[in-house]
C-alpha positions as CSV (number, residue, x, y, z in Angstrom):
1,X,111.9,164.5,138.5
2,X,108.6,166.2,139.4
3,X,105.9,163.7,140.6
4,X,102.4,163.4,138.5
5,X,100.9,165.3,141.3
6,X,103.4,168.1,141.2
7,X,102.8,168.1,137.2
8,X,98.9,167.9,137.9
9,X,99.2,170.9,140.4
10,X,102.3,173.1,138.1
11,X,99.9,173.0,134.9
12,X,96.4,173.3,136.5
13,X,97.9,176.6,138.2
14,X,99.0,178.1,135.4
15,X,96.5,177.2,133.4
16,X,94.4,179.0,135.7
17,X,95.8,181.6,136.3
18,X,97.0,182.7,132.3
19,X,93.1,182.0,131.5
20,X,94.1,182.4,127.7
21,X,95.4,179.8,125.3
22,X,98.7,179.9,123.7
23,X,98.3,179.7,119.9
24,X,100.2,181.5,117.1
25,X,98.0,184.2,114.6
26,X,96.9,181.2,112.9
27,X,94.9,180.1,115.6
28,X,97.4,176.8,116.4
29,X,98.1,176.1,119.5
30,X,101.7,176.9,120.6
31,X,104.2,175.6,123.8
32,X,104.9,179.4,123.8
33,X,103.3,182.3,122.1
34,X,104.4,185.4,120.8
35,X,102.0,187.0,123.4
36,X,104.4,185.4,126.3
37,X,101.8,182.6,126.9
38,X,102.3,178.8,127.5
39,X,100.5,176.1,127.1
40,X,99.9,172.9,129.1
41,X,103.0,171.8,128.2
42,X,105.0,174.9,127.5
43,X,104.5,175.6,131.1
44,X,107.2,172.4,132.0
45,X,109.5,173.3,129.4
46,X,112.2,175.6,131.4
47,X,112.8,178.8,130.0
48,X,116.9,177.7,129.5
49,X,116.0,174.4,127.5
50,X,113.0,176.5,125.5
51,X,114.4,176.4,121.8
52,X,111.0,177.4,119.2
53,X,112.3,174.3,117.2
54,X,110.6,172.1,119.9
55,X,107.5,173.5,118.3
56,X,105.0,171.9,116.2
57,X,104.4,168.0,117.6
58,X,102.0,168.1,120.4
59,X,102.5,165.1,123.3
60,X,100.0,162.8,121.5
61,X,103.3,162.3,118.9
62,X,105.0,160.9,121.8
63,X,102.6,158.3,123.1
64,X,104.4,155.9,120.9
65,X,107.8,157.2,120.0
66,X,111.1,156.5,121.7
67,X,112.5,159.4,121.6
68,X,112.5,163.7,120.5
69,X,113.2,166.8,121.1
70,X,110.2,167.5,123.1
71,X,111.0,164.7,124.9
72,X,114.5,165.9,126.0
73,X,113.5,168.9,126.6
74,X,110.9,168.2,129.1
75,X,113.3,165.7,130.5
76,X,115.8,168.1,130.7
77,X,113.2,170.2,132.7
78,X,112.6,168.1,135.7
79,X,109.5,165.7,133.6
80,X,110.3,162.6,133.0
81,X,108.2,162.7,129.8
82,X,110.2,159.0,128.8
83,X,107.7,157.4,131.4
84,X,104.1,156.3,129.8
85,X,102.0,157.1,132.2
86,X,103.8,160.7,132.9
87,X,102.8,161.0,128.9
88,X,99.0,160.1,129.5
89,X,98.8,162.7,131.9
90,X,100.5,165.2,129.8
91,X,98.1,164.0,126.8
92,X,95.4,164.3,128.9
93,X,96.6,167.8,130.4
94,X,97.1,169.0,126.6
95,X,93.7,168.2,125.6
96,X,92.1,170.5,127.9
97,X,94.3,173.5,126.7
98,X,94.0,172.6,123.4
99,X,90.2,171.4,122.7
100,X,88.3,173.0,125.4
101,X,87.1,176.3,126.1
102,X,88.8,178.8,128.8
103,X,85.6,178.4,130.8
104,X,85.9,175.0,131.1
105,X,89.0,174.4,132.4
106,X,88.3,175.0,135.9
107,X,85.9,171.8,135.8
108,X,87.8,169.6,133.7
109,X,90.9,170.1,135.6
110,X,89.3,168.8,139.2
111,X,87.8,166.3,137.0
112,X,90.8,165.3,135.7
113,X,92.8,165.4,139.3
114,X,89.7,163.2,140.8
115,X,90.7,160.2,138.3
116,X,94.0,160.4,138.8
117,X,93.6,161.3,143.0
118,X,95.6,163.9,143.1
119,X,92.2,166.2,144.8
């Protein structure tokens, strides 16, 4: 299973490097997009678990729930997204893709790897 540093580190990456977010026409934000984007989380899900019914709950659902096909999916990806604390980061990961703007990222992501001293 990947550490929460090698989550940190996968996600902040791509994140940075795609530099767009990964939302459908509507404007929602997606795990994958029709434009071949990902989002914080999409970016775990391996392309040979990826099934577009995973869509549609965002890891916040999960804070609390046993158990999903998100879940499995991640876990079937190498995240062990059954742990809590593995789904605070991913929570807190999420938020910046989904609530902040593309220009803030950069910032917020060392922020975000200062409190959990992975930088």
């Amino acid at each position: 299973m990947l550490s929460a540093r090698d989550i940190y580190e996968r996600v902040s990456a791509h994140l940075l490097k795609q530099r767009a977010v990964s939302e459908d026409e509507n404007g929602s934000c997606r795990l994958r997009s029709a434009h071949g984007r990902k989002c914080a989380i999409g970016s775990l899900v391996s392309d040979e678990v990826y099934h577009p019914d995973i869509e549609g709950v965002g890891i916040s659902y999960y804070r609390h729930a046993q158990d999903g096909v998100l879940l499995r999916a991640l876990y079937a990806s190498n995240v062990n997204a059954y742990d809590p604390g593995i789904v605070e980061l991913l929570c807190e990961l999420e938020q910046v893709h989904d609530d902040a703007a593309v220009e803030q990222w950069p910032h917020l992501l060392t922020a975000l790897g200062k409190r959990h001293a992975f930088i």
